[in-house]
C-alpha positions in Angstrom: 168.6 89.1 98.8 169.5 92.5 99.5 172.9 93.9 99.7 174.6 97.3 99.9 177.7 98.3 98.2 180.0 101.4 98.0 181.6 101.9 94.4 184.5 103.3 93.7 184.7 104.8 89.9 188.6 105.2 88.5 187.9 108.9 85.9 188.0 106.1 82.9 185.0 104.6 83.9 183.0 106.8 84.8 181.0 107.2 81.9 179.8 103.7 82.0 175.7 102.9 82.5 176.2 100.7 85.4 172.9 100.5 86.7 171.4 99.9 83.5 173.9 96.7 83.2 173.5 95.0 86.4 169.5 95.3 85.2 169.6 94.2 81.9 172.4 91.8 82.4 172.1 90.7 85.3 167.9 90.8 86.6 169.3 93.4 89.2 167.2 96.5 90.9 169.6 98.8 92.3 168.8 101.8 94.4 171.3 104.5 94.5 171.4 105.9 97.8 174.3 108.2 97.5 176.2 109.2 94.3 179.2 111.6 93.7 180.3 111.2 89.9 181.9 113.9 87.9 183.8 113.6 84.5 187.1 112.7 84.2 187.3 112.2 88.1 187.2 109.3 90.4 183.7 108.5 91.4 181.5 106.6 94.8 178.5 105.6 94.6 176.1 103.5 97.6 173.8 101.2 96.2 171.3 98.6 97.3 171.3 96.4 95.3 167.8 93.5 95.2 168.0 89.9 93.6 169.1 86.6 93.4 172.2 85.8 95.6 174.3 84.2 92.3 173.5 87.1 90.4 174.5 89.6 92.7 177.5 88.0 93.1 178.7 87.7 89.0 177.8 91.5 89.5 179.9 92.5 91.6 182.3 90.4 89.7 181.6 92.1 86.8 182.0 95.5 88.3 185.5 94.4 89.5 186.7 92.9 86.6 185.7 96.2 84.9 188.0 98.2 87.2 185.6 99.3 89.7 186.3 98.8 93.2 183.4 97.3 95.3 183.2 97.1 98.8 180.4 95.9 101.2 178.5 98.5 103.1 179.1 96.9 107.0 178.6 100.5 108.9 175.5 101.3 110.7 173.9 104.3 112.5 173.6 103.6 116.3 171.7 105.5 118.5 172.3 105.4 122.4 168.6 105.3 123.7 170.3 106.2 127.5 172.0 109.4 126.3 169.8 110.7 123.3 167.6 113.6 124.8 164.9 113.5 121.6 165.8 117.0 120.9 165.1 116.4 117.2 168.7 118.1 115.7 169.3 114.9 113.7 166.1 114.7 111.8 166.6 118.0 110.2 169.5 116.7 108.5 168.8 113.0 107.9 167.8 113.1 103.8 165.7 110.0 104.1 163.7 110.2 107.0 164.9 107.4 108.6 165.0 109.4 111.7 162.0 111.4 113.1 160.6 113.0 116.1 157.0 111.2 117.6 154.7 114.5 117.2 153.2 112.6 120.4 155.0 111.8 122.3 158.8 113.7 121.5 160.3 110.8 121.0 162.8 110.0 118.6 161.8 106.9 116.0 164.9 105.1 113.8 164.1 103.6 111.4 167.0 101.8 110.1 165.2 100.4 106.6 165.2 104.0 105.4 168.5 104.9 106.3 171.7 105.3 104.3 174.5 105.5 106.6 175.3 109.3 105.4 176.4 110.4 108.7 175.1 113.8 108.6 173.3 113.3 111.8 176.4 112.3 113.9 178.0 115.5 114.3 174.4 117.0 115.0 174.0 115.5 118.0 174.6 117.9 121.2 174.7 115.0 123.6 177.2 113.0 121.1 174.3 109.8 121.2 174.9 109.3 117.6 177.8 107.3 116.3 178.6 104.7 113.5 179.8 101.0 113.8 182.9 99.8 112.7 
């Protein structure tokens, strides 16, 4: 099972090996997809996280009952195939690569696997065909 999770760091907890835990303790891969931590200040980070459904779960547990707020990634990147002109603005700034311009064609490919949900490629877009789901 795979889920994604945003998660919010009070400055106290910063410091704590998080992803190391929900490995060892838990038989958890995580991939961080987005991190902004800093000493002594609250902290996000966006993770996938891979494994079994009841372990997943007494993870997040864990995390909450450790003081960090989790919260399940819902948002998604859509693309409006009827407005989008395949101008090729958004992949310039999409980190991932999860959207990219057909060198045959011109056409632009999403390719939600890869994607993160960063946003950067919403206010990119000249014909406003990007936006994210509630």
């Amino acid at each position: 099972m795979r889920k994604r999770v945003v998660l919010t760091f009070p400055p106290a907890v910063v410091h704590m090996p998080v992803t190391y835990r929900l490995a060892k303790d838990y038989n958890i891969a995580s991939n961080i997809l987005r991190a902004q931590i800093a000493p002594d200040e609250v902290g996000k980070l966006v993770l996938e996280l891979v494994g079994d459904i009841d372990q997943i779960e007494a993870a997040l547990q864990w995390l909450q009952d450790q003081g960090i707020n989790v919260s399940l990634m819902g948002r998604e990147i859509l693309i409006d195939e009827q407005s989008c002109v395949h101008c090729g603005l958004c992949t310039g700034v999409c980190p991932t690569g999860a959207l990219v311009l057909q060198h045959e064609t011109f056409q632009l490919n999403f390719r939600r696997s890869r994607c993160i949900v960063c946003e950067q490629c919403v206010p990119v877009c000249p014909v406003e065909a990007i936006s994210t789901s509630l």
